[in-house]
Every structure is written in structure tokens, then in C-alpha cells.
N, CA, C and O atoms as CSV, one atom per row, in Angstrom:
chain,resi,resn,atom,element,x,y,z
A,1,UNK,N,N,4.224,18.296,-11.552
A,1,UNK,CA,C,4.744,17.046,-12.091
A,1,UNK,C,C,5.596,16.358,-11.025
A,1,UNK,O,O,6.194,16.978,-10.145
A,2,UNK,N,N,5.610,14.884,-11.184
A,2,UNK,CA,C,5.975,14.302,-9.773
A,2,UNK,C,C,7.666,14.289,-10.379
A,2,UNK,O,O,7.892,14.324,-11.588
A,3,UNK,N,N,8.659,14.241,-9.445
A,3,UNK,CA,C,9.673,14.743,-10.148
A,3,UNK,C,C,10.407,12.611,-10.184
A,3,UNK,O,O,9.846,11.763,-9.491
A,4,UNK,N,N,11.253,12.368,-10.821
A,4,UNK,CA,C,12.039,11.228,-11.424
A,4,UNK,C,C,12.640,10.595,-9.476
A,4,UNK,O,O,12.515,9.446,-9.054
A,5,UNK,N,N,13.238,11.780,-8.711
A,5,UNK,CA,C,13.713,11.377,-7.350
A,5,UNK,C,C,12.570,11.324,-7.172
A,5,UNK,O,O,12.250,10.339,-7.837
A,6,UNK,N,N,12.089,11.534,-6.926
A,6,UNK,CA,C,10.674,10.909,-5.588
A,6,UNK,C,C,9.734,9.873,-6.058
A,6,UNK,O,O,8.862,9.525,-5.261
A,7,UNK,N,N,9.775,9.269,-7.343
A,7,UNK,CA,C,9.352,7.896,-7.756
A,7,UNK,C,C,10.310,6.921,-7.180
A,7,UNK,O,O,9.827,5.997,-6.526
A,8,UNK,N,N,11.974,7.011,-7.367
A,8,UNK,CA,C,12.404,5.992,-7.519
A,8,UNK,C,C,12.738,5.926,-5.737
A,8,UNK,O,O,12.680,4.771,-5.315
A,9,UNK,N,N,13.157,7.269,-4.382
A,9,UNK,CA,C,12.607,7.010,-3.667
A,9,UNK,C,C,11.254,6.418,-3.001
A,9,UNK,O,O,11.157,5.630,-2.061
A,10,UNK,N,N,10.425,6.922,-3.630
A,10,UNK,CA,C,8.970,5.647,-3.133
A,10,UNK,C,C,9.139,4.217,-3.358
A,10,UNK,O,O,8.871,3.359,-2.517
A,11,UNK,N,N,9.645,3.969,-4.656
A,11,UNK,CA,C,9.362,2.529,-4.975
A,11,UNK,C,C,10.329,1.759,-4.140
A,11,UNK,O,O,10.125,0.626,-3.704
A,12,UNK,N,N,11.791,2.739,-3.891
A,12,UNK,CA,C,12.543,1.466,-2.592
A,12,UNK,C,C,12.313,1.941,-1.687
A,12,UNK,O,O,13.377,1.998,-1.071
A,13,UNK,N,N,11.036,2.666,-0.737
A,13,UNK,CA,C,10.701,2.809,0.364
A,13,UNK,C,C,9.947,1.502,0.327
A,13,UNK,O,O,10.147,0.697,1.237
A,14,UNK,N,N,8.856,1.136,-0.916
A,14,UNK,CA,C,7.689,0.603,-0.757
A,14,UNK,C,C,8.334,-0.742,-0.895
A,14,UNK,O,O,7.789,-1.618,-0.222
A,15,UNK,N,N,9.383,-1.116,-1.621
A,15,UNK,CA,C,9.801,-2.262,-1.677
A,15,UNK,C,C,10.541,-2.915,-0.445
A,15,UNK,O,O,10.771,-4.120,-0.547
A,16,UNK,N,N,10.834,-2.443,0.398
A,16,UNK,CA,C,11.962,-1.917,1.532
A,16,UNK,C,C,10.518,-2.091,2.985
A,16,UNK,O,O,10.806,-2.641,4.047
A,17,UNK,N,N,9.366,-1.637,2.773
A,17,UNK,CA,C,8.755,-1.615,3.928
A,17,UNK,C,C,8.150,-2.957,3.068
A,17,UNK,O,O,7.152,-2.943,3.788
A,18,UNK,N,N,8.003,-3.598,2.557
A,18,UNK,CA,C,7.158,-5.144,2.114
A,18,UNK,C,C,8.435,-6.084,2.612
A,18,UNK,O,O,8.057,-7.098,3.198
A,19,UNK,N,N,9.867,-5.942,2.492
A,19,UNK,CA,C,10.674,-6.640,2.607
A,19,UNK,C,C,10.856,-6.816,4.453
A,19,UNK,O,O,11.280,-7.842,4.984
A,20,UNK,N,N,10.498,-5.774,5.075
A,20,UNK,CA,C,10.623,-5.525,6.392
A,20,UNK,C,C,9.291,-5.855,6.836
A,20,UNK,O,O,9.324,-5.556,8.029
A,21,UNK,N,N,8.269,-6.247,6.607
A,21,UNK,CA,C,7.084,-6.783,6.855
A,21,UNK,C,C,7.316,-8.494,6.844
A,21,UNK,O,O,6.788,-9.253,7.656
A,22,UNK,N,N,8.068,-8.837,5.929
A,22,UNK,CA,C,8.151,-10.517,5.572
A,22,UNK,C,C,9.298,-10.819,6.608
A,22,UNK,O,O,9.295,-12.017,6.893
A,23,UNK,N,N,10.305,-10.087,7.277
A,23,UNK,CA,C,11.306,-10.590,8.141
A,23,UNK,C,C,10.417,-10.378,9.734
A,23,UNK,O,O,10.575,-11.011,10.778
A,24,UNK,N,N,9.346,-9.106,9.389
A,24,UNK,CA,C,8.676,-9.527,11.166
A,24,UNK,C,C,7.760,-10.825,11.172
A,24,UNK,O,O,7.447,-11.468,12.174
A,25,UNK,N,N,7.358,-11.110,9.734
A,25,UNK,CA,C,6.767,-12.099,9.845
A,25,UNK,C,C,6.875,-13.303,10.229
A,25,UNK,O,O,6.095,-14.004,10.873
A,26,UNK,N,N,8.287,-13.593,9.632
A,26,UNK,CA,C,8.991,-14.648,9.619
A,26,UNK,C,C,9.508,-14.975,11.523
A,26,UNK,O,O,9.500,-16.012,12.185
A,27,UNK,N,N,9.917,-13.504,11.879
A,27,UNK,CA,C,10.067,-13.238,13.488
A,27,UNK,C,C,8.850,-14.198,14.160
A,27,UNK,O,O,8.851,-15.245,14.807
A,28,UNK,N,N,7.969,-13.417,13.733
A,28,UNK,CA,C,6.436,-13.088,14.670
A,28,UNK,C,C,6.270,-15.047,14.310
A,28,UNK,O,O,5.800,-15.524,15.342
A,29,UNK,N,N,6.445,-15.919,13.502
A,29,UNK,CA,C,5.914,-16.850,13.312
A,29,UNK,C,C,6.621,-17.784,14.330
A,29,UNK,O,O,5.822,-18.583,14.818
A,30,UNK,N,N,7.942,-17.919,14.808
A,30,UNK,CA,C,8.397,-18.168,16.146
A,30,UNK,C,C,7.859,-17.930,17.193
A,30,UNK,O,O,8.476,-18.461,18.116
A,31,UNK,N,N,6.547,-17.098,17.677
A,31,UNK,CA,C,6.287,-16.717,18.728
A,31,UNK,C,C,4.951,-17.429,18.814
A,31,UNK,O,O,4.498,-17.766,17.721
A,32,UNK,N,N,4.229,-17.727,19.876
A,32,UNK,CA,C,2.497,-18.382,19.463
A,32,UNK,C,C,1.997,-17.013,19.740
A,32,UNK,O,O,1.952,-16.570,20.888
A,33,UNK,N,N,1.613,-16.327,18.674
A,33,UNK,CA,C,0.581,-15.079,18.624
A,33,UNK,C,C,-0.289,-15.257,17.606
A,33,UNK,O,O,0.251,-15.597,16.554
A,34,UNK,N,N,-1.585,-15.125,17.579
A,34,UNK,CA,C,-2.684,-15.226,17.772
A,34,UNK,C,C,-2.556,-14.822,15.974
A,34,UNK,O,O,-1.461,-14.374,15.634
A,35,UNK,N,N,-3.393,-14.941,15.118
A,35,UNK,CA,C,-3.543,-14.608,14.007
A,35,UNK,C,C,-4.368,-14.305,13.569
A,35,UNK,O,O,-4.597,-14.220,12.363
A,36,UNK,N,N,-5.309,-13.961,14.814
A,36,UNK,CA,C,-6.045,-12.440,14.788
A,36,UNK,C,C,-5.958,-11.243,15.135
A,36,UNK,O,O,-6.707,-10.326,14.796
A,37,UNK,N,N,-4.705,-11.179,16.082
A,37,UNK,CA,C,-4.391,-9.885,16.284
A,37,UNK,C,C,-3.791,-9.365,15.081
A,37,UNK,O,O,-3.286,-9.921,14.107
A,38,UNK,N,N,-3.976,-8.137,15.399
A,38,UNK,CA,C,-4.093,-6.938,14.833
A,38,UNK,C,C,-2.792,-7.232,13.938
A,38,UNK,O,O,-2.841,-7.852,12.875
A,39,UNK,N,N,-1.742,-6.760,14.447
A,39,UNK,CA,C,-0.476,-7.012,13.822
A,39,UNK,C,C,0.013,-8.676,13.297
A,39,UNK,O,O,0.814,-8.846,12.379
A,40,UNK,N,N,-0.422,-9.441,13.815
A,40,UNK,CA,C,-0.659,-10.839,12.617
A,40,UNK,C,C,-1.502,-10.180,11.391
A,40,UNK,O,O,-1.174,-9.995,10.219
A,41,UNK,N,N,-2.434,-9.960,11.929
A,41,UNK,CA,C,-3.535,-9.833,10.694
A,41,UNK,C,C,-2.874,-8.854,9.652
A,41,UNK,O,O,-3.026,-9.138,8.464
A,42,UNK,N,N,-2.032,-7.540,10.041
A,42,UNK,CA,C,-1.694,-6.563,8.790
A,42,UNK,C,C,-0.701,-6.825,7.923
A,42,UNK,O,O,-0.473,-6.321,6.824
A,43,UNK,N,N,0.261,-8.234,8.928
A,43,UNK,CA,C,1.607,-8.312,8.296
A,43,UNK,C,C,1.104,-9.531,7.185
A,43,UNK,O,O,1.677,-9.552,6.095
A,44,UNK,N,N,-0.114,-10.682,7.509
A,44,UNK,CA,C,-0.351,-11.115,6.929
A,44,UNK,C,C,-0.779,-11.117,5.419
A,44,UNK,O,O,-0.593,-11.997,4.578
A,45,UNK,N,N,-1.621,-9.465,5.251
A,45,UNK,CA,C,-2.311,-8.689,4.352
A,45,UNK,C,C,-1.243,-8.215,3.504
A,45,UNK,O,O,-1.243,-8.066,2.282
A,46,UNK,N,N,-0.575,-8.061,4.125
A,46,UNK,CA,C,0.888,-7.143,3.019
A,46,UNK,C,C,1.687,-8.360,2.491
A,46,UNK,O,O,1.921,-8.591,1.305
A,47,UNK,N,N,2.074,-9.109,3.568
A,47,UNK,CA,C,2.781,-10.397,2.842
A,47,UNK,C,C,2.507,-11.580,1.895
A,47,UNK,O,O,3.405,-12.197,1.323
A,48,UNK,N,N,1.000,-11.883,1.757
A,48,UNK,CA,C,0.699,-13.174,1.561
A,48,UNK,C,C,0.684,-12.809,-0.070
A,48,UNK,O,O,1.003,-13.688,-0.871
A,49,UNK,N,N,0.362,-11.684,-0.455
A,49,UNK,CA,C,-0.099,-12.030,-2.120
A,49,UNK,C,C,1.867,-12.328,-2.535
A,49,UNK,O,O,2.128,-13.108,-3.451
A,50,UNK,N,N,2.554,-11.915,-2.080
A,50,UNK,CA,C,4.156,-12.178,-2.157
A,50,UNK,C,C,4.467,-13.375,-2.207
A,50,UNK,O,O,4.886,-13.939,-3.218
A,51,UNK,N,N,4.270,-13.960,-0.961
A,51,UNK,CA,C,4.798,-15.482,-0.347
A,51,UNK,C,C,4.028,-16.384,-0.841
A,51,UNK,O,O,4.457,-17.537,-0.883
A,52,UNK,N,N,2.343,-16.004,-1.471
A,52,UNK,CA,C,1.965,-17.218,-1.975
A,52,UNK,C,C,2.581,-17.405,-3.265
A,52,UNK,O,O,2.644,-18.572,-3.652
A,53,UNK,N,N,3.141,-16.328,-4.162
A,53,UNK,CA,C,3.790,-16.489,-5.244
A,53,UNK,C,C,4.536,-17.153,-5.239
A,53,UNK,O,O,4.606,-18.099,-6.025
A,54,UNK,N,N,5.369,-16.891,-4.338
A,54,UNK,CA,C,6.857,-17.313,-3.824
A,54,UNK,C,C,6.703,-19.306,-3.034
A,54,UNK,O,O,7.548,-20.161,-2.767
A,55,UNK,N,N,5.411,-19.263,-2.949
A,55,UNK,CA,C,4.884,-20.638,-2.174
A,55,UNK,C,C,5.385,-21.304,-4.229
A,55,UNK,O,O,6.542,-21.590,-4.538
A,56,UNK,N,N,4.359,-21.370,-5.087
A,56,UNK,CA,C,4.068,-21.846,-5.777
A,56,UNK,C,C,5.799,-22.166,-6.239
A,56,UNK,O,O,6.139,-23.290,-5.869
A,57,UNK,N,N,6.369,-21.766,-6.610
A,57,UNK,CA,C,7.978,-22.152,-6.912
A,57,UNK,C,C,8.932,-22.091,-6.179
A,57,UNK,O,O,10.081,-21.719,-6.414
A,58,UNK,N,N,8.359,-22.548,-5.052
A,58,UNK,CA,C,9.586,-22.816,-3.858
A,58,UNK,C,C,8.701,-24.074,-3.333
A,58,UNK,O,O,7.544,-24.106,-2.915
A,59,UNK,N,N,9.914,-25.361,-3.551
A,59,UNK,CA,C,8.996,-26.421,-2.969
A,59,UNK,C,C,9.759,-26.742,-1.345
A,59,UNK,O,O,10.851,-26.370,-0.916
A,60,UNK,N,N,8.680,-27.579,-0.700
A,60,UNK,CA,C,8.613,-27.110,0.672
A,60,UNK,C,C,9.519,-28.531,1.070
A,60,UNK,O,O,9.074,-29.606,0.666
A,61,UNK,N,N,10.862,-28.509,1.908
A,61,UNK,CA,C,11.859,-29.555,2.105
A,61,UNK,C,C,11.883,-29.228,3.457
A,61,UNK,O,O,12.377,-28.267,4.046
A,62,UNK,N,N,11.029,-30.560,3.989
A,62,UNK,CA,C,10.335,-31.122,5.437
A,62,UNK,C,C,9.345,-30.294,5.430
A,62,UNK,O,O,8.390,-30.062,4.688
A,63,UNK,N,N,10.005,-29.658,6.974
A,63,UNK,CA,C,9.345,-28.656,7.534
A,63,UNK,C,C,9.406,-27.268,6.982
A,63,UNK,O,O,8.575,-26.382,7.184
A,64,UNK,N,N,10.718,-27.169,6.111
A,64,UNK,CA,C,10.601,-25.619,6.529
A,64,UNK,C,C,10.450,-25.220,4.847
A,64,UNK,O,O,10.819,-25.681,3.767
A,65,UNK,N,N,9.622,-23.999,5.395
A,65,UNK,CA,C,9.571,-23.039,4.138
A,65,UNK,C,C,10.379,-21.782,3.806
A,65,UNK,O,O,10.737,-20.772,4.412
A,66,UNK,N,N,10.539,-22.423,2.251
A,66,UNK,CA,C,11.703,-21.341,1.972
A,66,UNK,C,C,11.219,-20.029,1.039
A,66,UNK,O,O,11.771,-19.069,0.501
A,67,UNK,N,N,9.798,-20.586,1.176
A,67,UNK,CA,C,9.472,-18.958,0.332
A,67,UNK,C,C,9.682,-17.808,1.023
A,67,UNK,O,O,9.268,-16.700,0.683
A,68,UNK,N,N,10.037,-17.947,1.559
A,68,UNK,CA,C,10.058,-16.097,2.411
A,68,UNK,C,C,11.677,-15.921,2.347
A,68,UNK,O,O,11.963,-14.776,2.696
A,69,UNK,N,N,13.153,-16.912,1.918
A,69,UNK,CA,C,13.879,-16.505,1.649
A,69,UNK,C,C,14.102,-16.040,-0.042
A,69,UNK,O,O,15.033,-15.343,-0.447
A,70,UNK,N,N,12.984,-16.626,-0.894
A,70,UNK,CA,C,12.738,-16.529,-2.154
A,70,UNK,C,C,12.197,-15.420,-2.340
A,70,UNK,O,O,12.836,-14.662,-3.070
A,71,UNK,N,N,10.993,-14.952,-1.835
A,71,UNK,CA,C,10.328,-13.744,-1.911
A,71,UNK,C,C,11.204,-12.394,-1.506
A,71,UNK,O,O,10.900,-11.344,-2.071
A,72,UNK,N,N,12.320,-12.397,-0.509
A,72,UNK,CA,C,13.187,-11.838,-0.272
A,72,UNK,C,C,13.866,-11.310,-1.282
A,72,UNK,O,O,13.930,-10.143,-1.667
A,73,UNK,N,N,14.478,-12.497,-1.765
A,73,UNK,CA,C,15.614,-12.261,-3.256
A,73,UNK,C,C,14.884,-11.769,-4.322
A,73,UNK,O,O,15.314,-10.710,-4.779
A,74,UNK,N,N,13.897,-12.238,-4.849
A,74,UNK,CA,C,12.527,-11.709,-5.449
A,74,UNK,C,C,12.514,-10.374,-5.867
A,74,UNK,O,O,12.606,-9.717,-6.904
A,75,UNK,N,N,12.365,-10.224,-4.654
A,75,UNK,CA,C,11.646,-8.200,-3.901
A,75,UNK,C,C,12.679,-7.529,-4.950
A,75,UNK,O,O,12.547,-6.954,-6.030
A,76,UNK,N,N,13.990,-7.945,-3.952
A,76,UNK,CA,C,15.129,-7.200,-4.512
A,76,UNK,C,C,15.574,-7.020,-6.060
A,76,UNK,O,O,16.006,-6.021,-6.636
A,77,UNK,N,N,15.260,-8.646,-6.651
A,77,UNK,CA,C,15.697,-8.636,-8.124
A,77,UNK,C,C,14.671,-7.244,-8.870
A,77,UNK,O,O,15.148,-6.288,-9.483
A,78,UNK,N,N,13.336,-7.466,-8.624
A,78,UNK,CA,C,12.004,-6.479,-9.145
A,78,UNK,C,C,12.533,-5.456,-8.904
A,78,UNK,O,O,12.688,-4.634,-9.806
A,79,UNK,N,N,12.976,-5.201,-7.576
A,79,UNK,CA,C,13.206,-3.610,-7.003
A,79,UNK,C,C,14.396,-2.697,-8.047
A,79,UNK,O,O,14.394,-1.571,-8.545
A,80,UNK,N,N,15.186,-3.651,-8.049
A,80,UNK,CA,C,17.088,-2.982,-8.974
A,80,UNK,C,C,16.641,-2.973,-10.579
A,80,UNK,O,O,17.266,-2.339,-11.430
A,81,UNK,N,N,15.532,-3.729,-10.839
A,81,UNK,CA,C,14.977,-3.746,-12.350
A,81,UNK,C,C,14.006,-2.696,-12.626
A,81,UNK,O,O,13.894,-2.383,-13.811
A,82,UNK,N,N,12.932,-1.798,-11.365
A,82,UNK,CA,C,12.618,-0.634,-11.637
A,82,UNK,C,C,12.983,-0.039,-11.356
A,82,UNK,O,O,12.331,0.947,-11.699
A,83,UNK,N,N,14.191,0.387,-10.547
A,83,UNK,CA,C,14.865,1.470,-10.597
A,83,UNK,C,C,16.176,1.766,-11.443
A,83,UNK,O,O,16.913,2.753,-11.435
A,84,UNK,N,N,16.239,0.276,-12.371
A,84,UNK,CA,C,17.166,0.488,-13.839
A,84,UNK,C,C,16.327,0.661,-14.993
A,84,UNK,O,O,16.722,0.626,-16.159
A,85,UNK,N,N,15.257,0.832,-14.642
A,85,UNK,CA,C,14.192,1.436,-16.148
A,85,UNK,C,C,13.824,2.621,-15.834
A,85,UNK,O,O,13.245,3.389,-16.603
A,86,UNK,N,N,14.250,2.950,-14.246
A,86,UNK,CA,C,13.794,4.002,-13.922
A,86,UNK,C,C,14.986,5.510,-14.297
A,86,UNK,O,O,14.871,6.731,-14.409
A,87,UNK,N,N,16.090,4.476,-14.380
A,87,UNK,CA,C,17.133,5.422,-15.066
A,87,UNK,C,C,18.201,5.927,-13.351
A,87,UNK,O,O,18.706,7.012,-13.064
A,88,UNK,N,N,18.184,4.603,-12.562
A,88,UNK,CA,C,18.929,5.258,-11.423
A,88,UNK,C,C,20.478,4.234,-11.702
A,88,UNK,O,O,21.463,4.393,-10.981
């Protein structure tokens, strides 16, 4: 049986490595790299079903987009809400 610690460790590993994927992203999007390489392409795969959420109710003022500071706060609100059902 999987024991109660090692769920609620996974889920803020897993929430924690998606949150650290959207800040290299956000990095990596300052740089002109290619968005076919490899590492565009994986951070893209992990991030986008997030940020397009986060696109749809975050409206875009000029240039800049603020879903990736939304999806951020997001992560975190989801994250402290399963690990308070989770009984931590």
C-alpha cells in the first residue's frame, strides 16, 4: 500500500517540477532559441496545457503576458488544496 507521505511528497514534487518548468520557460523565452530544440520543445509540452488555461483568463495588457504569473499562483493555490484534502 502506497503510504499517505509519499503521495503528498509526489504531488509537491510534481507540482514544484511544472512550476520550475514555467520559470525556465519564461527564462528561455528571453533568449532567441529555436522552438525546436529539444528543450524548447519539452518545456513547451509540460507547460502549455497550464498557460493555455491560464491564457484564457488572463487578458493580455500590450505586450506582455501575464499568464505565466497566473499559472504560477494557480499551481500553488491547487497544490495547498491537495495536500489539505490530503490531510497535511
Amino acid at each position: 500500500m502506497i503510504s499517505k507521505d509519499f503521495i503528498l511528497v509526489f504531488v509537491s514534487i510534481l507540482f514544484e517540477i511544472i512550476k520550475f518548468a514555467i520559470v525556465a520557460r519564461i527564462i528561455l523565452s528571453w533568449f532567441r532559441i529555436s522552438i525546436s530544440s529539444g528543450l524548447s520543445q519539452l518545456l513547451a509540452d509540460v507547460t502549455d496545457p497550464v498557460l493555455n488555461l491560464a491564457k484564457k483568463i488572463t487578458p493580455r495588457i500590450g505586450m506582455f503576458d501575464f499568464s505565466p504569473v497566473v499559472a504560477l499562483i494557480g499551481l500553488d493555490i491547487i497544490k495547498y488544496f491537495f495536500l489539505y484534502l490530503l490531510g497535511h
